[in-house]
N, C-alpha and C positions, 0 to 999 in steps of 0.2 A: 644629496643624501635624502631630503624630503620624497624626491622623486620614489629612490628607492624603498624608502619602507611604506611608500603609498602603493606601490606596485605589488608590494609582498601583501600588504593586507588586503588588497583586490584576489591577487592569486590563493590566497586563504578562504575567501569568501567562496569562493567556485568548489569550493569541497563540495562532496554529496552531500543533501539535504534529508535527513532523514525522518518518514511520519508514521505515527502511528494512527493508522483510524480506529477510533473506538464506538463510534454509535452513539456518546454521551449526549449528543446533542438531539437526539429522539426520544431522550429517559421522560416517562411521563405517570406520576402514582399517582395509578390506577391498578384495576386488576384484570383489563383488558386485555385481546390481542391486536395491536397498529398493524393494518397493509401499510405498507411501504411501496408497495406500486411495482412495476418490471423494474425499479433500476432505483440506485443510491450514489450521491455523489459528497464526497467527503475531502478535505484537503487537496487537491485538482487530481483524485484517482476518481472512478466512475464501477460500482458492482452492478451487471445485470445480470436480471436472471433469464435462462435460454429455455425455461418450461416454455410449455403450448401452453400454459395458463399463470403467466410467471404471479408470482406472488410474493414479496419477500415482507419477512413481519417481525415486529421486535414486542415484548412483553411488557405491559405493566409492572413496575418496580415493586405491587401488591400482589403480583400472578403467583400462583401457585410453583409454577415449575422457574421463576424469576433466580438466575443462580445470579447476584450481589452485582450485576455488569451487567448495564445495558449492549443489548448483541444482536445481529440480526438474525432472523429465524427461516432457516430454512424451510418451506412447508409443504412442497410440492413434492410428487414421487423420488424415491431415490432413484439414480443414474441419470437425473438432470442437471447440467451444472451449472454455475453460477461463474461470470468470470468479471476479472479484473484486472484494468486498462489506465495507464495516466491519459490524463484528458489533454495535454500536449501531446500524445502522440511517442511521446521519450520513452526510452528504456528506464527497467529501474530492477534493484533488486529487492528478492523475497529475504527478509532477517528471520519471523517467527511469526506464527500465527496461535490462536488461542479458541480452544474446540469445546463443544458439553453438549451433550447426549438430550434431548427432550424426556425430562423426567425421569432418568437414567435408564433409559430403554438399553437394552441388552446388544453388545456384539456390533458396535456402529465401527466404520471404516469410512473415512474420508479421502478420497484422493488426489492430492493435487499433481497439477501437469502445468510446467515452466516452457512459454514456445518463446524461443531464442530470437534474438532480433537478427541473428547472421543465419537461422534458419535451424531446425531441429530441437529439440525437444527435451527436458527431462522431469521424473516421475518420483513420487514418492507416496505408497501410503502409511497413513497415518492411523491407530487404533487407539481408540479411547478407553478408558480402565471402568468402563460402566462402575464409577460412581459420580459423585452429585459433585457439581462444580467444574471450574475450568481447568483444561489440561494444557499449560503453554508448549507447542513443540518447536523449537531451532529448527531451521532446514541449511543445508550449505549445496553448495552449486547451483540456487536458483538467482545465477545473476544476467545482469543485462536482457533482460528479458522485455519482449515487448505486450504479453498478456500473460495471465495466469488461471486457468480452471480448477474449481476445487468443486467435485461430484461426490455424495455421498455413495457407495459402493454397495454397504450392507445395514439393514435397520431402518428406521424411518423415518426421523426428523433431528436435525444438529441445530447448536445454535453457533456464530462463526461472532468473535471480536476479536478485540487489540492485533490488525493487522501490520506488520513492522516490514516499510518498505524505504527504502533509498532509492531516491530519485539520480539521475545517471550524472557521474561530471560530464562536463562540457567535450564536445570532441573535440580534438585538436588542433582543425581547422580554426574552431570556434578559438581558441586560446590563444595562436598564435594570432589571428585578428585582432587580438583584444591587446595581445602585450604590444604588439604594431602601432594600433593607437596610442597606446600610452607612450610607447618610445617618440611616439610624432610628439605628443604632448610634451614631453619632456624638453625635447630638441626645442619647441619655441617658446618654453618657457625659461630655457639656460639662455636662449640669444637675447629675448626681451632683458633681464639682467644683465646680461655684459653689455648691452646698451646701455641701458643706464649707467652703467659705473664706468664708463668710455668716455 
């Protein structure tokens, strides 16, 4: 019986893990603007950016255009994108991401693009309501995915946080290894008691 609800709360454990990156951890008041450098790594995902001159930069929580969330700030031309990878390597899925316009610049379109880890692709843009603050959008069908690109399309500067991903369950190789073990576990652990009590 022990065995068995030890097995269940392992196989519980393997559920997808799911993060949100927020940027909180760069928030610095000020009224400046942070480089952030070609690339950010946050809960084991990894953002870079694929400009010829990457740049990514998050505002001072005194900035002018600071909407209440620390975020990264897109700053290099539009139709350069920005993309993101788990740093194992793993699949994972897109839940929602969270979009705002630099200073409510007018008519911004972000687009993001899901490349499938069995191969192909899917798309979705996103349009911001050119006003001040963040726009959360849901996305559905971007799962199992092994990268994601998110390009600014029209306008000139976005800022991108609270990115909501699910890291991949285990595949099933992987699971059936694992219950195998523990069946083995099991097995010398029921014969060491019947010895004993023999």
């Amino acid at each position: 019986m022990k065995f068995t609800i030890a097995a269940l709360a392992l196989l519980c454990s393997l559920n997808a893990q799911a993060t949100t990156i927020d940027f909180e951890s760069l928030a610095v008041a000020d009224s400046a603007v942070h480089s952030q450098g070609a690339s950010y790594t946050e809960d084991g995902y990894t953002l870079v950016d694929n400009a010829s001159s990457p740049d990514l930069q998050t505002l001072g929580t005194l900035h002018t255009y600071y909407t209440q969330s620390t975020a990264l700030v897109k700053t290099t031309s539009y139709q350069q994108s920005t993309t993101l990878t788990n740093n194992a390597g793993s699949t994972f899925d897109l839940l929602s991401l969270d979009l705002a316009e630099w200073g409510g610049l007018p008519s911004t379109q972000v687009k993001i693009v899901g490349f499938f880890a069995a191969g192909g692709s899917i798309s979705q843009l996103l349009t911001l309501d050119q006003l001040y603050g963040f726009q959360s959008f849901a996305v559905t069908g971007f799962t199992n995915l092994l990268s994601l690109t998110i390009t600014q399309t029209t306008g000139k500067l976005y800022q991108l946080d609270n990115i909501k991903v699910v890291s991949a369950v285990p595949e099933v190789g992987t699971t059936l290894m694992l219950l195998s073990g523990l069946g083995l576990i099991g097995m010398v652990s029921r014969r060491r008691s019947s010895r004993m009590f023999s």
